[in-house]
N, C-alpha and C positions, 0 to 999 in steps of 0.2 A: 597416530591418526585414528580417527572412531570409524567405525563402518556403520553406516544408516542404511537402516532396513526399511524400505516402502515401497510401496505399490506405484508404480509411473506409467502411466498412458504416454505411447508418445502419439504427439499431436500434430499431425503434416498439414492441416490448417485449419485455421481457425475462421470460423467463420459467423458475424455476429448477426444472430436471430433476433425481429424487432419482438418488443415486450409489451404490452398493455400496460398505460399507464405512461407517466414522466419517464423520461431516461434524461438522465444529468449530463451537462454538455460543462466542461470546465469553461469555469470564467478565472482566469488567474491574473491576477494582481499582486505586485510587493509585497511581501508580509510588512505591516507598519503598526503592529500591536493591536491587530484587530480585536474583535472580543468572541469568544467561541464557546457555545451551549449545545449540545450534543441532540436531536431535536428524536432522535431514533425512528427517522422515517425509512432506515435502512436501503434509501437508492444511494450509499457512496458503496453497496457489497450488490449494486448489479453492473452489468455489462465490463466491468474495470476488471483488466487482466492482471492479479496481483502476482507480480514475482516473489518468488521463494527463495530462500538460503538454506542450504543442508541444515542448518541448528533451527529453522523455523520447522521444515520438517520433522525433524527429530522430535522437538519441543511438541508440535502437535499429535507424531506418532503413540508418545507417550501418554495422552490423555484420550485418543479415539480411537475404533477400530472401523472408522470410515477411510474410504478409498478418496483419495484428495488432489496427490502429484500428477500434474502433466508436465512433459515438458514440448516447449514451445519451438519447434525450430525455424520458426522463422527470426523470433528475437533469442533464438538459442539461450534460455532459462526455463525454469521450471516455475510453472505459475499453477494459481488453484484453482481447480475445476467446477464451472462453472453450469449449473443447471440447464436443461436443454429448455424447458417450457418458459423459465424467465429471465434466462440467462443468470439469474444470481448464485452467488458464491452459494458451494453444497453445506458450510456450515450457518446459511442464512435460514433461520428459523421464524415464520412471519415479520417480524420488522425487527429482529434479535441477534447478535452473533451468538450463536451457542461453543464458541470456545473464545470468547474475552478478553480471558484470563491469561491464554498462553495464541491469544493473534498475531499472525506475521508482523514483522519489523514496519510495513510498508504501510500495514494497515493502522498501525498504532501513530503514525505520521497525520494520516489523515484528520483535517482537509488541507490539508500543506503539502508542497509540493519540493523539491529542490531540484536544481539543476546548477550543472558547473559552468553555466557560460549564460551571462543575462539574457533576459527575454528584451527587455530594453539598455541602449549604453550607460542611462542616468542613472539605471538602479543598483544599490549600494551593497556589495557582496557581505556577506558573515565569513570568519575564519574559525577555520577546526583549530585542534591544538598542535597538528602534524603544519601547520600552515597555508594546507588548499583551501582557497575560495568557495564558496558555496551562496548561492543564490535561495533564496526563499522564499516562494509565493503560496498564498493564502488562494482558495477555489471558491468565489462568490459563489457558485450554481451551491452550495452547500447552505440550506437553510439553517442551521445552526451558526454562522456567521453573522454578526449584527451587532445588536446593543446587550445582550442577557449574554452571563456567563462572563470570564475572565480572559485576560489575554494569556497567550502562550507564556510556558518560562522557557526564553530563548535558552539557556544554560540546558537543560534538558534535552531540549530539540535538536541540540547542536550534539550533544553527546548523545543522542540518537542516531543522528547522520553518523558518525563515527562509529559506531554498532554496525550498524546497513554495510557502510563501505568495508569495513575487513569484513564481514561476514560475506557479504556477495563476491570480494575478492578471492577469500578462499573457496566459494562455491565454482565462481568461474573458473579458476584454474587449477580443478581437478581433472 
């Protein structure tokens, strides 16, 4: 077992401070092979409490020596700390991530969403290779949604999801 070394606020509540400008309101719908172009307007890294996994910490420890972990008890995880004047994530650099390269699991998801129990009965689950269901919705409020750009490759996204959940498994039940 690794021992991860970082810095964690802990966070007894969170409390979200309005921001000038748009603040993105999820519109989620089916994933149905939408088309996705990245538009870098950078409101999917404000007000959103991304959760953490020990190896996305690790992963980011290794390339900053910014202070990043909180953890959250009300949803008992560690999510990233998010700037007090815009509420945006601390590695949002004008309309940029400045770590990319090595972003949360959750964040490399985005604008997609999942959940294990539909949002509607009609809509049509994905399965991992372990067998569990997994729902997948697409977040219209995300201008990069439309006609530019390519559809997801479900095969990726799925072994994404599958990343997320042992990762977050072993984080929660440390």
């Amino acid at each position: 077992m690794a021992i991860f070394k970082f810095n964690i606020y802990i966070l007894f509540l969170i409390v979200s401070i309005g921001t000038e400008g748009v603040i993105m309101k999820e519109v989620l719908v089916l994933y149905n092979g939408q088309k996705y172009k990245c538009k870098q307007c950078g409101e999917c890294c404000r007000v959103r409490g991304v959760p953490l996994t020990l190896f996305d910490i690790e992963r980011i420890e290794k390339n900053t020596d910014k202070e990043f972990a909180l953890y959250d008890l009300t949803r008992e995880k560690f999510v990233i700390e998010k700037r007090i004047w815009d509420n945006g994530c601390v590695f949002l650099d004008d309309k940029n991530c400045t770590i990319h390269e090595y972003k949360p699991l959750i964040c490399r998801l985005f604008p997609l969403g999942v959940f294990y129990n539909p949002i509607s009965d009609s809509d049509s689950p994905h399965v991992l290779k372990n067998g569990e269901k997994i729902y997948i919705y697409v977040d219209l409020s995300c201008p990069g949604i439309g006609n530019e750009g390519e559809p997801f490759d479900i095969d990726k996204i799925l072994e994404l999801c599958q990343k997320i959940k042992i990762e977050m498994a072993y984080t929660l039940n440390l």
